[in-house]
N, C-alpha and C positions, 0 to 999 in steps of 0.2 A: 500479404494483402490485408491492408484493415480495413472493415467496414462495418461502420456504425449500424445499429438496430431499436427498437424500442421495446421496451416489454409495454404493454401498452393494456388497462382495464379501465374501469365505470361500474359506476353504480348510479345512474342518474334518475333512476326511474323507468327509463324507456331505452329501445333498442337501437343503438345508431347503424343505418342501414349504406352502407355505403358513401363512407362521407371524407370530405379533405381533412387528415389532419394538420396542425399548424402545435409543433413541441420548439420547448422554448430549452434554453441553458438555467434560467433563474430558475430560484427554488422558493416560493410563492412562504414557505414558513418560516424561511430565516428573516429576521428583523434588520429591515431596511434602515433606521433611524441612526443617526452617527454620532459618535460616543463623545462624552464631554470631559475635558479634564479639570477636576474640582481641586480647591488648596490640596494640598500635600502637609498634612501638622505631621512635627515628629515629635515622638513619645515615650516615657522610657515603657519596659513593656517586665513581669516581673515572673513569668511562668520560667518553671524551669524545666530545662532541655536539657537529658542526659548524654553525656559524650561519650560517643561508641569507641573504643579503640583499635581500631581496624580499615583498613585500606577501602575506603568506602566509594559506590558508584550513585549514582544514579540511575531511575527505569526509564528508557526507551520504550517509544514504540514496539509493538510485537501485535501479533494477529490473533485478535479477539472473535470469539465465536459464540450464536444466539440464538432463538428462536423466540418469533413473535406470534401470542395468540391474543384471543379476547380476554372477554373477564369470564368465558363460559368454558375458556382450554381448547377453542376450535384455533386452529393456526391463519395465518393473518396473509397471503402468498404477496407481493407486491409493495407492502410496506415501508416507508421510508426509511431508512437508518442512519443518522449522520452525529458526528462528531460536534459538540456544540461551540458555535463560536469559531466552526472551522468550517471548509465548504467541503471536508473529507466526510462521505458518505454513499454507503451502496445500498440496494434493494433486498429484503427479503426475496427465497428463492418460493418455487410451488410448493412446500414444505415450510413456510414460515420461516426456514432458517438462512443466517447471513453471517458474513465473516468480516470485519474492520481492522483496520490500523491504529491500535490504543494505547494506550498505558494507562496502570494503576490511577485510579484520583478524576480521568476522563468524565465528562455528561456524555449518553448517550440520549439523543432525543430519538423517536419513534412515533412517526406521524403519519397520514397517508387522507383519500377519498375515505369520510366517514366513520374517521377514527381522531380519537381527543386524542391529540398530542402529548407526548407520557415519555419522563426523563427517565433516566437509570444510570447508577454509579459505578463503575468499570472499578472491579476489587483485583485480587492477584490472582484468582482461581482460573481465568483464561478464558470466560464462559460469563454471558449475561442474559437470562430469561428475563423475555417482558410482556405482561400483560394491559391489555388497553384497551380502554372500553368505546364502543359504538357510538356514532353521535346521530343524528338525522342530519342529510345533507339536504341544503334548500336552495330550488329551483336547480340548473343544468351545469352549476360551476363545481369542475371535478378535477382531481388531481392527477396525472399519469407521470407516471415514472418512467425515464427515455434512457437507455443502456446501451451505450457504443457497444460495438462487439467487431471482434476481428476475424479473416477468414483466412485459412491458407489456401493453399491452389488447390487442393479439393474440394473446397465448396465449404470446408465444415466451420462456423461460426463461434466466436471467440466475447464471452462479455467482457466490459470494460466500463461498466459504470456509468454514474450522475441521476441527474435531473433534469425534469419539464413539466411545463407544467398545459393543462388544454384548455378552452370553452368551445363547446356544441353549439355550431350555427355562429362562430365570434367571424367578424370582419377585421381583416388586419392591413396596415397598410405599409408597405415595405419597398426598398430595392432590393434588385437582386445583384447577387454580387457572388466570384467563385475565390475561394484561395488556390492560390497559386505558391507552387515550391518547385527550384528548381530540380529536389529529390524526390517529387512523388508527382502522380497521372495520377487524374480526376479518373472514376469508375462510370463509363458513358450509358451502360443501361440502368442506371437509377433515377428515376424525375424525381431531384427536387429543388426546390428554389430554396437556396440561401440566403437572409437579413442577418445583419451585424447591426445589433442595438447597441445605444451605450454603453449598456453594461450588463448584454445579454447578446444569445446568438438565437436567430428564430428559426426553425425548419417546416416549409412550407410542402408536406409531399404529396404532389399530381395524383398516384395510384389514390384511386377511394378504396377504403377498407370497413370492413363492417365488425363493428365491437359491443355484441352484444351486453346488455345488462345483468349480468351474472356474475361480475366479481373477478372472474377467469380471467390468467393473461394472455393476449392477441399481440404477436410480434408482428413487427414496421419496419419496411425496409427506409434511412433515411439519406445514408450516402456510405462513400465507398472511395477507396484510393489504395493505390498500388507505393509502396514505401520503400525508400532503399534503408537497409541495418546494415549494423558492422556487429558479428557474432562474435563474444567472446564467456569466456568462462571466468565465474568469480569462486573462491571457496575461502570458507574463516571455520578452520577445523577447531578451533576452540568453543566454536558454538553449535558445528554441525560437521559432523563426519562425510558431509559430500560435497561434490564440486555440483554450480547452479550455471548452464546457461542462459547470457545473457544477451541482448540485443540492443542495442546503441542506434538513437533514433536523430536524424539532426534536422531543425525546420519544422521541427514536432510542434511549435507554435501554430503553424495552421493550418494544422487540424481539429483545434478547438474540442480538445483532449477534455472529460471530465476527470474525477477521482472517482478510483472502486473496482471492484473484485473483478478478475479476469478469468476464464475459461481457456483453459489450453488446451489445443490439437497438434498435433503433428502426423500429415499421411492418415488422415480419418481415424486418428487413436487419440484417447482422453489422457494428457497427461498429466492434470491437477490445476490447483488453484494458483493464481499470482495475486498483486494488487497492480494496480495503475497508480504510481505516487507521480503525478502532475506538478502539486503546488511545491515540492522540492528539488524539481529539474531545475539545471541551470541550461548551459546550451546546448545540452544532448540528453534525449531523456532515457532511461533505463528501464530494460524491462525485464523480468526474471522469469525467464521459460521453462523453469522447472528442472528437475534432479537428471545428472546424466550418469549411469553407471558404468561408464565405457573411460570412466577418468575419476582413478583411485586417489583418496586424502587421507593420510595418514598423520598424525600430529603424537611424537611420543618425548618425554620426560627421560632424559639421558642421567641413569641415578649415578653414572660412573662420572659425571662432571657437577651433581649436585650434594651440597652437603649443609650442616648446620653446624656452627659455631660458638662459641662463648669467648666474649672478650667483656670482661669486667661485670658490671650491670647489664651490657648488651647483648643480644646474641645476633645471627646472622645467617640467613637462609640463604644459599647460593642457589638457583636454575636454571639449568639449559634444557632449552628443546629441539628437536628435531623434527621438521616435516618434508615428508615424502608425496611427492607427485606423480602418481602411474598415468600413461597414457595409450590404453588397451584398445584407442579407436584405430580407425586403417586411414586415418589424415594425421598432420602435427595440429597441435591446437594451440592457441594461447590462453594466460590464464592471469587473473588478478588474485595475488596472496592475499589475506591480512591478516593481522595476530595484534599484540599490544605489548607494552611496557604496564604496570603497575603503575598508578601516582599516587603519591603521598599524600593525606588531607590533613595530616597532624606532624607539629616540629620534630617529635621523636623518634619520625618514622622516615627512613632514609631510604633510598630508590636510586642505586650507586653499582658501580662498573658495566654499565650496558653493553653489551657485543651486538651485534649486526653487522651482517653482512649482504649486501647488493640490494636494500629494502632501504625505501623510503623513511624518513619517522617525523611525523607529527608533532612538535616540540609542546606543542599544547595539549593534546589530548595522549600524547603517546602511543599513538596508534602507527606499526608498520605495514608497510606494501612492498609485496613482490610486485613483479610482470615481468612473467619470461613465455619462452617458449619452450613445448613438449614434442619430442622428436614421435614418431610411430613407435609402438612397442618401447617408450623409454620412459629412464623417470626422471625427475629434479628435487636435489633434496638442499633445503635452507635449513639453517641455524640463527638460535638468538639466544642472549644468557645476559641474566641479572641476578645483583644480590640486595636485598630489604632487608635494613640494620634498625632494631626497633627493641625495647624494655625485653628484658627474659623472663618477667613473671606475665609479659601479655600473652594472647594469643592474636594471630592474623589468620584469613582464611586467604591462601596463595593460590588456591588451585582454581 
């Protein structure tokens, strides 16, 4: 069951006593204005750049963690958080603190009702404090932050992120219009009237609510719908020793899904954070429900098939690995592998005799896929082996 909520506060001055709210999709600080492409001169450029000798990656996305106060250290609860130049952004929780989808070199902007909008540079340390100073807001135009949220059959509520934005006493003129999926039921005790702007969604909700002027946030109920998934299990033991399930969403287009941090239950129990990555879905969106420990990953270095060599000037690292798949649930499950090949970003670095077996492989990224199935009480175990032929006076970091 998902269904959307708001986190919903003010600061306007005065106490809204029972009144319509009208949350929009747009997010009123990102810069509307469209970008212009100016000549392009090339140039020779004359800094010099040392060459690493080593099997090099690049940084991905990974989940950045923060907290927002003032300039006086009190925490900031509702806060905007977003990704800049991306519409990737979630809320500060009632603790100031919030968790994104970054990488190193990232702008983090932080903006909200009555706060100067205030960047910060996403470094490697995992963790971004930001302080931000107080503005006066003038006359009743206020900022609310609106956060899907999903529910399971207990009742217990699930965030999911975005934006919205309000005005106190604004008149808005709209159709009403429902989405419609042939996989998902409209949730029929919710009033509200849905508008689809050009290039925004407006939520128009019947209940009055009353949001006092204290800063505090007051949740909204906005809409609701019943979703069919396809549950599957993902794990990449190279990066994490557990398997993650998942939930496979299709028509997920309308639900006019934002981006941002998810709350998970299952059976009225907390079982951590996810994100909502929206703007990477293709036809099916993904959602990662968190660690199951009823389905063991093991991933081990077979030293009896790997070895190092010398041939001339070169040497030559062989490895093979082994992963094992336990399945300690009382159902079979399925499950998505993945592991990788090594690529080479330099001529004297060679990426030669690949093994695989029943996986996928990626000819570009060198990234392999299982997908199989786990009997009850059983396991599956996959193999892969490569050797990297590279100078014997360098060093590579293999592991």
């Amino acid at each position: 069951n998902l269904q959307y909520k708001a986190n919903v506060f003010q600061q306007s001055g005065e106490d809204w006593k029972d009144v319509k709210l009208f949350l929009s999709t747009g997010n009123p600080n990102e810069n509307g204005t469209k970008p212009v492409i100016n000549p392009w001169y090339l140039k020779y450029v004359y800094a010099y750049q040392p060459v690493l000798n080593t099997i090099q990656g690049s940084y991905g996305n990974s989940s950045i963690m923060g907290r927002v106060t003032d300039e006086k250290g009190d925490v900031l609860p509702g806060a905007s958080v977003r990704i800049k130049g991306t519409r990737t952004g979630v809320a500060a929780d009632n603790n100031g603190q919030f968790r994104i989808m970054a990488k190193p070199g990232d702008v983090i902007v932080v903006s909200g009702a009555g706060l100067e909008a205030t960047e910060a540079v996403v470094g490697n340390t995992g963790t971004v404090n930001v302080a931000v100073k107080r503005t006066v807001i003038a006359g009743s135009e206020v900022v609310v932050t609106a956060l899907g949220v999903s529910r399971d059959a207990t009742g217990t509520w699930q965030e999911v992120g975005g934006y919205s934005m309000g005005r106190k006493e604004r008149e808005i003129g709209y159709s009403v219009s429902k989405a419609k999926a042939a996989d998902l039921e409209r949730n029929k005790n919710i009033n509200t009237n849905i508008s689809y702007q050009p290039t925004t969604t407006v939520y128009e909700i019947k209940d009055p609510y009353t949001i006092l002027n204290d800063g505090k946030t007051y949740m909204a109920d906005i809409d609701g719908y019943e979703v069919k998934a396809l549950y599957e299990y993902y794990a990449a033991p190279k990066l994490e020793p557990d398997a993650f399930l998942t939930a496979k969403i299709v028509d997920w287009q309308e639900l006019n899904l934002l981006p941002g941090e998810a709350n998970l239950f299952f059976e009225g129990t907390f079982l951590g954070k996810s994100m909502l990555d929206v703007e990477n879905a293709g036809d099916t969106l993904n959602l990662s429900l968190g660690k199951d420990k009823g389905v063991v990953v093991k991933r081990t270095l077979l030293k009896e098939y790997s070895s190092k060599r010398f041939i001339g000037s070169n040497k030559t690292d062989t490895r093979q690995y082994e992963i094992v798949v336990r399945n300690n649930k009382q159902q079979p499950i399925s499950i998505i592998l993945e592991d990788q090949f090594p690529v080479s970003t330099q001529k004297e670095i060679e990426v030669q005799d690949r093994k695989y077996e029943g996986a996928r492989l990626d000819d570009d990224t060198q990234k392999l896929t299982w997908q199989f199935t786990v009997d009850i009480k059983k396991d599956n175990k996959v193999n892969f082996k490569y050797e990297v032929k590279y100078p014997k006076e360098k060093v590579l970091q293999l592991n």
